[in-house]
SENU-546956 format. One line per field, with one value per residue (C-alpha): residue in three letters; x negated, y, z. Coordinates in Angstrom, 2 decimals, m for minus. Example, Ala and Ser with C-alpha at 12.3 -4.5 7.8 and 13.67 -1.06 7.14 Angstrom:
<recs>
residuo = ALA, SER
xx = m12.30, m13.67
yy = m4.50, m1.06
zz = 7.80, 7.14
</recs>
This chain:
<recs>
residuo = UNK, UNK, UNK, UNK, UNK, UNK, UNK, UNK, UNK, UNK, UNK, UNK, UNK, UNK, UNK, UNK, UNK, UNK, UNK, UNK, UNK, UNK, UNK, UNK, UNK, UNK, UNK, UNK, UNK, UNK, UNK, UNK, UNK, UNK, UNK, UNK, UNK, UNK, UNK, UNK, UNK, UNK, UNK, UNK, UNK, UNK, UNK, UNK, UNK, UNK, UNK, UNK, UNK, UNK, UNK, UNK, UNK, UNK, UNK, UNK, UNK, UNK, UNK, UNK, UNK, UNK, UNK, UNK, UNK, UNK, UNK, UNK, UNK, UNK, UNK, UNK, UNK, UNK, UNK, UNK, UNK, UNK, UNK, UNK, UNK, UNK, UNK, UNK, UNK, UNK, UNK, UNK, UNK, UNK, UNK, UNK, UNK, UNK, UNK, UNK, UNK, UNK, UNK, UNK, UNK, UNK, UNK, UNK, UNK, UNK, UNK, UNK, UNK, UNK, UNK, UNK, UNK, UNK, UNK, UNK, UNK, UNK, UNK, UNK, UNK, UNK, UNK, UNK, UNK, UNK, UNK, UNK, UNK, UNK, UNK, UNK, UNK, UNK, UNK, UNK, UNK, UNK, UNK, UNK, UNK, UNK, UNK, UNK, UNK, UNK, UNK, UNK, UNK, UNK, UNK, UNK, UNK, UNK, UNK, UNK, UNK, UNK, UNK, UNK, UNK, UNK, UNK, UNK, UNK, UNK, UNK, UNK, UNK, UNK, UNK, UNK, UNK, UNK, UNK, UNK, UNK, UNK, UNK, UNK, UNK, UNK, UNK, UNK, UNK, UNK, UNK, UNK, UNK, UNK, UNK, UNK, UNK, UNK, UNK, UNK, UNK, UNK, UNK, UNK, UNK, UNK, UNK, UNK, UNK, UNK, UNK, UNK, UNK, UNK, UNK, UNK, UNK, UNK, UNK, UNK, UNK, UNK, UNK, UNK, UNK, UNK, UNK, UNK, UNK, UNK, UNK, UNK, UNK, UNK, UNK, UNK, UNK, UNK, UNK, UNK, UNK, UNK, UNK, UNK, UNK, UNK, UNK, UNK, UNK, UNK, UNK, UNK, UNK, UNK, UNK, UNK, UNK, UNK, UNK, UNK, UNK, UNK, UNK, UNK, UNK, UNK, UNK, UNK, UNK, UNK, UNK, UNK, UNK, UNK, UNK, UNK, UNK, UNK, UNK, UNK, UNK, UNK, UNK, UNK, UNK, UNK, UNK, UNK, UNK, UNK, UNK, UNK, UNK, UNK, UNK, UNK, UNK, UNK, UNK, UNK, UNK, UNK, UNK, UNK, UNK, UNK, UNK, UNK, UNK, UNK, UNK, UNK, UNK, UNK, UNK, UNK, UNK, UNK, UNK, UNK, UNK, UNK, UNK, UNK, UNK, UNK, UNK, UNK, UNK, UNK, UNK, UNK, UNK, UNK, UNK, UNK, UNK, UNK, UNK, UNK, UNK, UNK, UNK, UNK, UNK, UNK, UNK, UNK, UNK, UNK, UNK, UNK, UNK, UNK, UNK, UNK, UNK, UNK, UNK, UNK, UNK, UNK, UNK, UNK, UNK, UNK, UNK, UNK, UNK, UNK, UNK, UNK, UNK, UNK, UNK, UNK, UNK, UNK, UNK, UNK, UNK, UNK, UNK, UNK, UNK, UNK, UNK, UNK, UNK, UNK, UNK, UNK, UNK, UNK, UNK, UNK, UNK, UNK, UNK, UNK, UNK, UNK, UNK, UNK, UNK, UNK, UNK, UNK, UNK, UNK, UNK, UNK, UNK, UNK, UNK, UNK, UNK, UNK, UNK, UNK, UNK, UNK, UNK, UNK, UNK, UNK, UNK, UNK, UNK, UNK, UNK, UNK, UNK, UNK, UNK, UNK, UNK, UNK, UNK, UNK, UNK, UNK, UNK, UNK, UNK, UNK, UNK, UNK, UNK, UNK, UNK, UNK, UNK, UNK, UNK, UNK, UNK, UNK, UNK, UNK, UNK, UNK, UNK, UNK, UNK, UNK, UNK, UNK, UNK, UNK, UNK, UNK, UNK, UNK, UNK, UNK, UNK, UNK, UNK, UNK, UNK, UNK, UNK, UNK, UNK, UNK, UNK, UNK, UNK, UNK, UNK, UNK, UNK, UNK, UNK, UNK, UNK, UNK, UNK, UNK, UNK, UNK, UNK, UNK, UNK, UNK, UNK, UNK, UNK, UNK, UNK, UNK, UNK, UNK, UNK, UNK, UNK, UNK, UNK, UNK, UNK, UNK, UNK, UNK, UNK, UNK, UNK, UNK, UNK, UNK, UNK, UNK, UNK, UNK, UNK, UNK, UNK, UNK, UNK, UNK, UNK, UNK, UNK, UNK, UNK, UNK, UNK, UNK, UNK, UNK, UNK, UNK, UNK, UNK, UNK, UNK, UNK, UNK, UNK, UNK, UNK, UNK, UNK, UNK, UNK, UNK, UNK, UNK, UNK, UNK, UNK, UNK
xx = m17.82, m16.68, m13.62, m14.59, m17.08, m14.38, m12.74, m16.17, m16.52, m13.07, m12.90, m16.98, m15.26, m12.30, m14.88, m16.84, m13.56, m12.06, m14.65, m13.93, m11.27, m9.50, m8.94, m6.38, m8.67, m11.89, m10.34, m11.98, m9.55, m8.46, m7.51, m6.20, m2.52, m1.63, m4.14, m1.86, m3.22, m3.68, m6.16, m8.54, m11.78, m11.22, m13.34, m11.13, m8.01, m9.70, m10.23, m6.81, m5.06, m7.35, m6.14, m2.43, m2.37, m3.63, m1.42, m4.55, m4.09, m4.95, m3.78, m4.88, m6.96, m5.30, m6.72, m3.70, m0.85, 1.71, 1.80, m1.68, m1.11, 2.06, 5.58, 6.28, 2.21, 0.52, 0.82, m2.42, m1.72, 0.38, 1.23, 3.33, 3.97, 5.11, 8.50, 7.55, 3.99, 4.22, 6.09, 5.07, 7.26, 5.87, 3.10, 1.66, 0.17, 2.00, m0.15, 1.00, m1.47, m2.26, m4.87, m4.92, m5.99, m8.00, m10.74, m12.66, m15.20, m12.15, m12.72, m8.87, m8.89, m8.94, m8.88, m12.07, m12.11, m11.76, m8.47, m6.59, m7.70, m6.35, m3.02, m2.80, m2.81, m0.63, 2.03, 1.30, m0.97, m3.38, m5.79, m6.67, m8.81, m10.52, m10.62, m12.10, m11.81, m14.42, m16.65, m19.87, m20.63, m19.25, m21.06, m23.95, m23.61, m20.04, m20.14, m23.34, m22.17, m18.64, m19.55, m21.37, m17.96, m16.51, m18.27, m17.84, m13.95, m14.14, m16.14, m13.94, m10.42, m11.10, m7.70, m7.82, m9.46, m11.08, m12.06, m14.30, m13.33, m12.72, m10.31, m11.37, m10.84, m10.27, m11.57, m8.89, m6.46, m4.69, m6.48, m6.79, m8.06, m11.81, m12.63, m15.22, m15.28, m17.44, m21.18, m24.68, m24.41, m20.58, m22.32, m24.85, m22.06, m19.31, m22.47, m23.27, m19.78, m18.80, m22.04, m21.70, m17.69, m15.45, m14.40, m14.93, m18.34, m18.94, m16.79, m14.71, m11.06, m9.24, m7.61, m9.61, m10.84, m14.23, m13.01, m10.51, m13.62, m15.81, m12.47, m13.12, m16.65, m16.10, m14.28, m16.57, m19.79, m17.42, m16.67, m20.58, m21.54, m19.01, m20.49, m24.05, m22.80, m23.61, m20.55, m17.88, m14.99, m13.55, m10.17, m8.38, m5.08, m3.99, m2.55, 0.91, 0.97, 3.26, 2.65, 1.23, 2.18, m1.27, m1.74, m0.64, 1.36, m1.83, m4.16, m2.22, m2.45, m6.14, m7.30, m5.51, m6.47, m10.02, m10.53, m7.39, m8.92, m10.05, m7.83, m4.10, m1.22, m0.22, 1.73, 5.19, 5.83, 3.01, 2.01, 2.89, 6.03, 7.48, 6.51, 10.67, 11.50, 13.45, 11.62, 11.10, 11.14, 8.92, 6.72, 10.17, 8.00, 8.97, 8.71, 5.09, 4.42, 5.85, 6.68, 4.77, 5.57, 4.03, 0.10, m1.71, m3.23, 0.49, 1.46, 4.17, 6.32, 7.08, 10.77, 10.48, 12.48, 9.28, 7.67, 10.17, 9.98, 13.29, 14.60, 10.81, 9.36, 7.40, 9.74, 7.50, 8.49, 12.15, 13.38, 15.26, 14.08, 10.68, 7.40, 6.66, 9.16, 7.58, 4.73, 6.23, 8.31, 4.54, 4.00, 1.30, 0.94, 0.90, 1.69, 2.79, 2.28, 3.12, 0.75, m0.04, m2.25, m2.61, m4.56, m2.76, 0.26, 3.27, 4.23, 0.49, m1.17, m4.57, m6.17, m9.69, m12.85, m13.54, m15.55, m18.84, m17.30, m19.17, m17.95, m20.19, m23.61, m22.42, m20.50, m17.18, m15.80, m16.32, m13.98, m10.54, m9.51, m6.22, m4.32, m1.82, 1.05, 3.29, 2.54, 4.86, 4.08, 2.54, 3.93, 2.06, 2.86, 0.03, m0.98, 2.04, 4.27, 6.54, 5.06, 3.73, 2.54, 3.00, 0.25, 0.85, m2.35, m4.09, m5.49, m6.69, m10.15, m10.98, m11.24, m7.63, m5.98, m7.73, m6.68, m3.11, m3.33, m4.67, m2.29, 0.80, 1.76, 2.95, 6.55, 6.35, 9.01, 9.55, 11.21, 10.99, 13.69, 13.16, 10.55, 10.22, 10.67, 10.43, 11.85, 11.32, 12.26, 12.72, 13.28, 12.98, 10.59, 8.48, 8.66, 6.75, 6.70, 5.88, 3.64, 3.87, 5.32, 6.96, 6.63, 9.72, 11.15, 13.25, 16.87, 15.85, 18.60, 16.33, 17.56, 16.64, 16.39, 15.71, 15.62, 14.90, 14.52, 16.30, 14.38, 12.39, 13.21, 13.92, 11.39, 9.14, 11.87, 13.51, 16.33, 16.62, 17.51, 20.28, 19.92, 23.35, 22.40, 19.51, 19.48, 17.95, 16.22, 16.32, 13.98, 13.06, 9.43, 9.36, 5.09, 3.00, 4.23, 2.91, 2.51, 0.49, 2.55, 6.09, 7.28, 10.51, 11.77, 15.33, 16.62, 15.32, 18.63, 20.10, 22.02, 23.26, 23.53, 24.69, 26.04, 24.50, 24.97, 23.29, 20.37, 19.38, 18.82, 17.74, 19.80, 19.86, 20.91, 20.88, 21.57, 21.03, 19.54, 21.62, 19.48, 16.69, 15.79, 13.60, 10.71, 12.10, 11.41, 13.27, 12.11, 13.78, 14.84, 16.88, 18.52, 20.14, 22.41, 22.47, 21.69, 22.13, 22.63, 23.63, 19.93, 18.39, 19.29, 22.83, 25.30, 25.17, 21.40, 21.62, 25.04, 23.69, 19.76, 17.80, 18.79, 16.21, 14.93, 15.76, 13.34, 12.91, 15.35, 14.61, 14.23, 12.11, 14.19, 17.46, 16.81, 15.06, 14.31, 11.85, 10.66, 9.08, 6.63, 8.10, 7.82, 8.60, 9.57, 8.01, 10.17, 8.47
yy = m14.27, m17.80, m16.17, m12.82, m15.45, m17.46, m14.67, m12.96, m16.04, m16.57, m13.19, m13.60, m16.50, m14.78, m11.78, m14.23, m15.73, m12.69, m12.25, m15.77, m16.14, m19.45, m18.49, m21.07, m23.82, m22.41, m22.61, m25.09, m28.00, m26.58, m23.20, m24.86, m25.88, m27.52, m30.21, m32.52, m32.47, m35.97, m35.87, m33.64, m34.71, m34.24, m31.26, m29.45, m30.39, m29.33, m25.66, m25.75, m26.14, m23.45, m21.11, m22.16, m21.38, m17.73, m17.55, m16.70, m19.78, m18.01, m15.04, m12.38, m14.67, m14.26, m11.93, m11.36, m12.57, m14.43, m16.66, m17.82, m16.74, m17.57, m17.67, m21.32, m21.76, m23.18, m20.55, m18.76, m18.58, m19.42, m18.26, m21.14, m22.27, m25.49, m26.29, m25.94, m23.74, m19.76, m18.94, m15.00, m13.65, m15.88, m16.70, m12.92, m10.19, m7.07, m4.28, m0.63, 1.71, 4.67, 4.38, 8.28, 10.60, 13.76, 14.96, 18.67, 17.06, 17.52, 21.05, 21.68, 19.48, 20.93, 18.14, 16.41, 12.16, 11.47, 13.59, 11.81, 8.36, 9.20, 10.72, 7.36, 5.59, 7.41, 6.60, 2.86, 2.93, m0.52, 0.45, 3.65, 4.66, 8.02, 9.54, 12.83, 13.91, 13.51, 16.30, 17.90, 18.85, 15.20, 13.43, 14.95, 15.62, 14.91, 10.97, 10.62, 13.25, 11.63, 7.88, 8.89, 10.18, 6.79, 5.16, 7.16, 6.73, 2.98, 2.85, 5.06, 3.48, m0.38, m1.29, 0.50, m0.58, 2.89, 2.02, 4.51, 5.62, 8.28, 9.73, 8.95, 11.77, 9.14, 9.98, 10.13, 10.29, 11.24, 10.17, 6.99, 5.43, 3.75, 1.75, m0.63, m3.13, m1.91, m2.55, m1.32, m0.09, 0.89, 4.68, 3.94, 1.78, 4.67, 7.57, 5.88, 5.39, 8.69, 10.20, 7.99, 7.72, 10.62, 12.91, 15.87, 15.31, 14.27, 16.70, 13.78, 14.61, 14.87, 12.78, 10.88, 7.16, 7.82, 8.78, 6.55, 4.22, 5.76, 5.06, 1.06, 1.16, 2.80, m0.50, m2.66, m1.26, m1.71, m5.49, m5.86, m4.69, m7.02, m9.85, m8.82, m9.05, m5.05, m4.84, m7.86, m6.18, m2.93, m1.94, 0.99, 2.31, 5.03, 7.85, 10.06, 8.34, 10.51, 13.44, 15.13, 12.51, 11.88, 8.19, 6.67, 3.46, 2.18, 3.12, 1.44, m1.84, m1.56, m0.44, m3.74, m5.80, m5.01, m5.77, m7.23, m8.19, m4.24, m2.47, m3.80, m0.76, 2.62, 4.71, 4.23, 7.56, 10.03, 11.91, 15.84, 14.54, 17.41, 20.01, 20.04, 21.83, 24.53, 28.12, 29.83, 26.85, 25.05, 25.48, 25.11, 23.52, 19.88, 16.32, 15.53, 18.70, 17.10, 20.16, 19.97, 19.91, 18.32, 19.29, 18.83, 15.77, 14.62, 11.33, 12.72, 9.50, 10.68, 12.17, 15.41, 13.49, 11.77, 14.83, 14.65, 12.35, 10.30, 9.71, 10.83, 8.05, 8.52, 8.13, 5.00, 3.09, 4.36, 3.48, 0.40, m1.06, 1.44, 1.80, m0.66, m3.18, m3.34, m4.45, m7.06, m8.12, m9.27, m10.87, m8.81, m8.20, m4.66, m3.32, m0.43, 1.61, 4.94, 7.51, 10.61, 12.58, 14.30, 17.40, 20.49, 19.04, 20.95, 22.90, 22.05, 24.63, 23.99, 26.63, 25.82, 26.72, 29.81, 32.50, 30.30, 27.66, 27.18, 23.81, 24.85, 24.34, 22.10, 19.41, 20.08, 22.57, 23.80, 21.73, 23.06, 25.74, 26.86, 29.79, 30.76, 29.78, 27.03, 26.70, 25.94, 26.68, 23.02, 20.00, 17.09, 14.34, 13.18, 9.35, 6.83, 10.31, 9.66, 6.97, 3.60, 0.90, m2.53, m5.51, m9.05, m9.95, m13.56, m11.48, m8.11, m8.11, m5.37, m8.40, m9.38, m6.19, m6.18, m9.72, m8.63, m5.34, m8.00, m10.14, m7.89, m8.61, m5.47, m3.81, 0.51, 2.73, 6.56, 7.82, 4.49, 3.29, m0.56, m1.85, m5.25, m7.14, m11.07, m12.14, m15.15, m17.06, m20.59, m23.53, m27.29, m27.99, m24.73, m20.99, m17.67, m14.40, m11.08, m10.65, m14.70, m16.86, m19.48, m22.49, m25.06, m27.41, m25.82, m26.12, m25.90, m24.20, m20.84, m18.86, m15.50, m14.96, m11.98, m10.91, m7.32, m5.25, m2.19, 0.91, 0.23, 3.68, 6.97, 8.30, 11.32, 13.66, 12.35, 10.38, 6.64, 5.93, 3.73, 1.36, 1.81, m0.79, m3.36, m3.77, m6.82, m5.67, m8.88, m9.25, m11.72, m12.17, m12.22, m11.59, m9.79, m6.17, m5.43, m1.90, m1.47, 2.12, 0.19, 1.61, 0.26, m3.57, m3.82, m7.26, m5.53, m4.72, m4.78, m7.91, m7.25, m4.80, m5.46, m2.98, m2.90, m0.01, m1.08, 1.06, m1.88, m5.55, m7.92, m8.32, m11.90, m11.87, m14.38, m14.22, m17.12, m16.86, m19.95, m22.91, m20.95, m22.23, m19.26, m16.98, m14.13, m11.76, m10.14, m6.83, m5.11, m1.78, m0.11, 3.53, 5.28, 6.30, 10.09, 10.62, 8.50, 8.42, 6.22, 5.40, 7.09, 3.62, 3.77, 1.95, m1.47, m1.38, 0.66, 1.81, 3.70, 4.73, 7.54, 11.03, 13.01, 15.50, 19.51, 21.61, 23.50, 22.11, 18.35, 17.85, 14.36, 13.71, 13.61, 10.83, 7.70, 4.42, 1.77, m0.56, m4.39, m5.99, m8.44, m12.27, m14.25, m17.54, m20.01, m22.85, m25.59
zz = 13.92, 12.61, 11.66, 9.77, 7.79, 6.84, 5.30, 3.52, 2.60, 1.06, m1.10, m2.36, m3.90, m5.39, m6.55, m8.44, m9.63, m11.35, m14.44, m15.75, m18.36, m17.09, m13.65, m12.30, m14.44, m12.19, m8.75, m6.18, m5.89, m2.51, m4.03, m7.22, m5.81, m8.76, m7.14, m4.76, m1.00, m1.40, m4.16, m2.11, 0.06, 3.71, 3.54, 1.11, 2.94, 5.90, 3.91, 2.45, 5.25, 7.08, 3.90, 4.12, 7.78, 7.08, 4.53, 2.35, 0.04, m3.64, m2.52, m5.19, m7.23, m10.54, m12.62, m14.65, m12.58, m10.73, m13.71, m15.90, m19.30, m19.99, m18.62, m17.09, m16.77, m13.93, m11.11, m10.44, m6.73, m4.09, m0.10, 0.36, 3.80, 5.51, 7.35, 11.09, 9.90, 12.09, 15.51, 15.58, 12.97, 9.87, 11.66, 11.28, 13.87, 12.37, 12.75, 11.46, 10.13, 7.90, 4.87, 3.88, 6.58, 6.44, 8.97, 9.24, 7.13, 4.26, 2.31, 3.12, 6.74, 10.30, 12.49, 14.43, 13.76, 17.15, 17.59, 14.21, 15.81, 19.54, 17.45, 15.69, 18.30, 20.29, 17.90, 17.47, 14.83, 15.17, 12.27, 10.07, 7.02, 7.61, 3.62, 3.35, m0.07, m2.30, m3.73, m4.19, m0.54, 1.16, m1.85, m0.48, 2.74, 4.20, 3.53, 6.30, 8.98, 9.37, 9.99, 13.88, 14.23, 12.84, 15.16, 18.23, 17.43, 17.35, 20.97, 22.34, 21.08, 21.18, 20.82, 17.04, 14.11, 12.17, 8.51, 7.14, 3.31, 1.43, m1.29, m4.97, m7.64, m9.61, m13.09, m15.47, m13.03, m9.46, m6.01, m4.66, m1.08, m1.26, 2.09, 3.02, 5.79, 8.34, 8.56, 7.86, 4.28, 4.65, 4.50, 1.48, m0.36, m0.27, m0.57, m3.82, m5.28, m4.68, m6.53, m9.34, m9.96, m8.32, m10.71, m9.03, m8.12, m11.82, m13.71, m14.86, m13.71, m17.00, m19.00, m22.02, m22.37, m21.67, m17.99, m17.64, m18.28, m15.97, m13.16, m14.08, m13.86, m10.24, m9.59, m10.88, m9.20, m5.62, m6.74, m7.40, m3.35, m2.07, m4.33, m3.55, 0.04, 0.57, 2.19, 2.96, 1.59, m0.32, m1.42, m3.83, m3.38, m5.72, m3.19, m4.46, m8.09, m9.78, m8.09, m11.69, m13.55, m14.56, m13.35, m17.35, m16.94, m18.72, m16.36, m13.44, m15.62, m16.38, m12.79, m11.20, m14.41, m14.27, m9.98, m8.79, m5.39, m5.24, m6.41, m5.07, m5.16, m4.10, m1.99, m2.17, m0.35, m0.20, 3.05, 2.99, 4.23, 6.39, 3.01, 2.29, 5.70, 4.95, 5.71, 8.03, 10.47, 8.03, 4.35, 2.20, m0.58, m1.01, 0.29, m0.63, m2.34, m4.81, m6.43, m10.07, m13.76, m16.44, m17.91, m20.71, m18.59, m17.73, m19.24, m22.12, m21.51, m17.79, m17.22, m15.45, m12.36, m11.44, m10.74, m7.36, m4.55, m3.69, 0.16, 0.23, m2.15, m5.29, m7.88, m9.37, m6.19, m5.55, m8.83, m9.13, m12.71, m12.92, m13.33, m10.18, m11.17, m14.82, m12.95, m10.77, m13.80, m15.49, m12.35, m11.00, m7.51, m6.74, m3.45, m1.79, 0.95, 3.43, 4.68, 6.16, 4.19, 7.06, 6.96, 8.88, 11.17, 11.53, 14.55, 15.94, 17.76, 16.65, 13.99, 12.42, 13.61, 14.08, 11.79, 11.99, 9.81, 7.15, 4.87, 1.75, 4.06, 6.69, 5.19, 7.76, 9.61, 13.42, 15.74, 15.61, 18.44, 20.23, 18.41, 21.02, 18.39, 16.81, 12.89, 11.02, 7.76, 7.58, 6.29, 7.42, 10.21, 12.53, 11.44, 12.64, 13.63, 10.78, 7.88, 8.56, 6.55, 8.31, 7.56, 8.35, 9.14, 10.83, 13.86, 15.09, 12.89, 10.10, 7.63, 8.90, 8.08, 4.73, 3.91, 4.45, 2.09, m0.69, m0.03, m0.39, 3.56, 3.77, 4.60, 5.14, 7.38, 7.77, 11.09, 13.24, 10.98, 11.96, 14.26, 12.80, 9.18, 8.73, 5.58, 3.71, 0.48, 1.39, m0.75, m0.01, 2.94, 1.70, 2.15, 1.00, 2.77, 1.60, m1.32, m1.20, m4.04, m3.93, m5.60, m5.97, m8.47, m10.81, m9.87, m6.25, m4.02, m2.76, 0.51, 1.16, 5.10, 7.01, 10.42, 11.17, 14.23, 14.75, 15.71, 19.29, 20.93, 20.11, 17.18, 17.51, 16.69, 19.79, 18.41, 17.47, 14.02, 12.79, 10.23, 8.15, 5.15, 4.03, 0.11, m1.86, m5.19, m7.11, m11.59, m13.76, m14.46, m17.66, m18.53, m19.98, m21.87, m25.20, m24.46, m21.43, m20.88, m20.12, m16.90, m16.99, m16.22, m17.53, m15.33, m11.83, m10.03, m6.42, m6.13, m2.50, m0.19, 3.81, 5.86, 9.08, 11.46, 14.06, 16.01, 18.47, 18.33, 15.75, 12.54, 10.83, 7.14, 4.53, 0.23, m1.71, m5.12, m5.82, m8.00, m9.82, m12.59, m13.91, m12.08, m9.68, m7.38, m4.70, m2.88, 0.07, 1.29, 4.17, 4.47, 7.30, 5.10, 5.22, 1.77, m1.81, m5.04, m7.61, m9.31, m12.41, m14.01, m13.55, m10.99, m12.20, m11.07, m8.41, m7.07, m3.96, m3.79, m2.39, m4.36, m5.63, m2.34, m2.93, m3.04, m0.14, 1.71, 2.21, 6.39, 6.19, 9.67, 7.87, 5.62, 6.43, 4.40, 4.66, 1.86, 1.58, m1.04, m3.03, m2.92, m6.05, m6.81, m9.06, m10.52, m12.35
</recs>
């Protein structure tokens, strides 16, 4: 109880935080770490060093980002740590989840709660966000009749932490992941939101400012229940990004801008990951169903390559100098993620209810039933099957798992590529870990350690994976853009690349960034090697990426990669 107070307790303040203009000049003294430990009481000590052992010290309280205001300001927050400070890789429980899964109470789902949670955890999920999609008949009746199911699911599998949610037309704009931290108004909270703010529901899906406004008001009435207390926490996560090219560079900017401590990233790959198995053993559609072209609602700015996914990433994530690097390069945290959008699982047996299904009246559909044959005309994974999104987090607790989202504590694999990622930036006596900065003299010698372990068995498709080469993505930060639709960051580039080859043990690598005397980031990613491509930004930035998948013919099996958040470093 202490410890899930500690944490409400922690973000109420940040929530408060974010409508001030200052906001490294309003910090406490033991979130402001510009503030020497010395100079503090031994009751903010006492909370500062509570915060640095969570790794929670100022994590996502800027505003605006990494750096307040300007380039070479006072950092607005920090995840330093302390030589000697973590034993359980970084100190962190690693728990793998799924924030993007579909029940029968989804117009296009199938599947009863309780059988996506026992999936989940049969293939290692720890935690998952049930999101049925949002619409008319869940806004009004949907939103209720799911959350006994919620909570029958959490009884039944203690050892898994079920989030209830849902998935946001977001007006304006694509989908994105609403969840709440459980409790008695998570129902009422969510019930509300979606009546008020989901496009569908509101006839508010295309693009023009006035819904695009409507999208930040959304955000703002979920930062208002978890200052009002209504519910301790909430997050957004904008599902398949540039899946219709609809989600404006802009609108990215203004949705993390507006709530950074609510709305934090999106999915570096999207679910609909088995869509690009050839036919007739599978849909022969694409990785994704990522299979669109532009609309009138389409960002025009968008090259008709981001319509595809790449080694089964959204093209905003996979390309080296892109539309998520020109975000990093501001300095604004913005994570990502891996899901399963799972809604109909290929080669399942199940088929939905039968003839008395009736979604329109009942708010779901009648529990799925056997059909007597494999389908494969689906494209979707059960939860943990194939994508998994991997939270540090301070202990196995709802507000844990959501403290390591915020915090960018977050590394995603397809396939079982790698069971385990601990990388750190480490200068001095101090280090930072993912989504962590760290903060150093300038000059100071930085080291770039990681230590990764190989896949942990053979993966669902009954082989174990090898990992055949770990890259290091290394930018400058250089601030703020003038135009809020740059997607492209011209000094992010892959500095060095390892070979590895190796589909058991624990690899140890280290790059040094040599003496930095500027701010950086660095961001990781791993292939098995099957398939690259020398990146849409030419070879000198990225000599050996994921290619762009084929339509129709894009086995998710035959080419894995897993990605890491960034961590930057702060001279001064």
């Amino acid at each position: 109880m202490g410890h899930d107070h500690a944490h409400g307790h922690v973000h109420h303040h940040h929530a408060d935080d974010q409508h001030g203009h200052d906001h490294a000049g309003s910090l406490p003294a033991a979130l402001d770490t510009s503030v020497p430990d010395e100079a503090l009481t031994p009751d903010q000590l006492s909370r500062r060093s509570m915060l640095r052992r969570t790794g929670l010290l100022g994590a996502g309280l800027a505003a605006g980002s990494v750096l307040a205001g300007t380039a070479g300001a006072a950092p607005a927050f920090a995840s330093d740590g302390r030589s000697g400070s973590g034993s359980r890789s970084g100190g962190f429980l690693w728990l793998a989840g799924d924030h993007h899964i579909h029940t029968q109470y989804s117009n296009d789902g199938k599947y009863r709660v309780i059988d996506q949670v026992r999936q989940g955890s049969r293939h290692g999920l720890d935690w998952m966000v049930i999101t049925d999609h949002g619409n008319v008949t869940h806004a009004k009746i949907g939103v209720e009749k799911v959350n006994p199911d919620i909570r029958d699911a959490r009884d039944k599998t203690p050892d898994t932490l079920v989030f209830q949610g849902l998935e946001w037309n977001i007006p304006g704009a694509e989908h994105g992941t609403v969840f709440v931290h459980p409790g008695n108004n998570e129902v009422a909270v969510l019930k509300e939101f979606e009546t008020s703010f989901d496009g569908s529901v509101n006839n508010t899906s295309s693009s023009s400012p006035a819904n695009e406004a409507l999208a930040i008001s959304g955000l703002n009435f979920l930062a208002e229940q978890v200052q009002r207390r209504k519910v301790k926490d909430a997050l957004m996560l904008a599902n398949h990004p540039a899946r219709k090219g609809i989600d404006s560079p802009h609108e990215i900017r203004n949705w993390r801008d507006a709530q950074p401590t609510i709305a934090v990233g999106f999915e570096g790959a999207p679910g609909h990951q088995g869509g690009g198995i050839a036919a007739p053993k599978g849909m022969g559609l694409a990785r994704g169903l990522y299979d669109n072209s532009p609309s009138a609602d389409s960002f025009a700015g968008y090259p008709l390559e981001s319509y595809r996914t790449w080694g089964g990433f959204d093209w905003m994530t996979a390309t080296v100098g892109g539309l998520w690097d020109s975000l990093l390069a501001e300095g604004k945290p913005w994570w990502i993620t891996a899901n399963s959008d799972s809604h109909q699982v290929y080669a399942d047996t199940a088929k939905r209810g039968g003839p008395d299904s009736d979604y329109l009246a009942n708010g779901k559909y009648t529990d799925p039933v056997y059909s007597g044959a494999i389908d494969q005309t689906q494209g979707d994974f059960w939860p943990g099957q194939y994508s998994r999104t991997h939270v540090g987090a301070d202990g196995f607790s709802y507000a844990a798992v959501m403290d390591g989202i915020r915090a960018g504590r977050v590394w995603v694999d397809h396939g079982g590529l790698i069971s385990g990622l601990d990388a750190k930036l480490k200068g001095g006596s101090r280090w930072a870990t993912l989504g962590g900065a760290l903060h150093v003299k300038r000059g100071t010698e930085v080291t770039l350690t990681l230590d990764i372990a190989a896949a942990n068995g053979p993966n669902w498709a009954q082989y174990v994976p090898t990992l055949a080469r770990v890259d290091v993505v290394q930018g400058e930060v250089t601030g703020a853009v003038s135009d809020r639709d740059t997607f492209t960051a011209p000094t992010a580039k892959v500095v060095k690349s390892f070979d590895i080859n190796k589909s058991t043990g624990t690899v140890q690598l280290t790059y040094s960034l040599g003496k930095v005397d500027r701010p950086l980031y660095v961001r990781l990613r791993g292939t098995d090697g099957n398939r690259s491509a020398v990146g849409l930004n030419g070879a000198a930035v990225d000599p050996s990426g994921p290619a762009i998948d084929v339509l129709a013919d894009a086995d998710p099996w035959k080419d894995l990669w897993f990605y890491s958040n960034p961590i930057w470093v702060l001279p001064a």
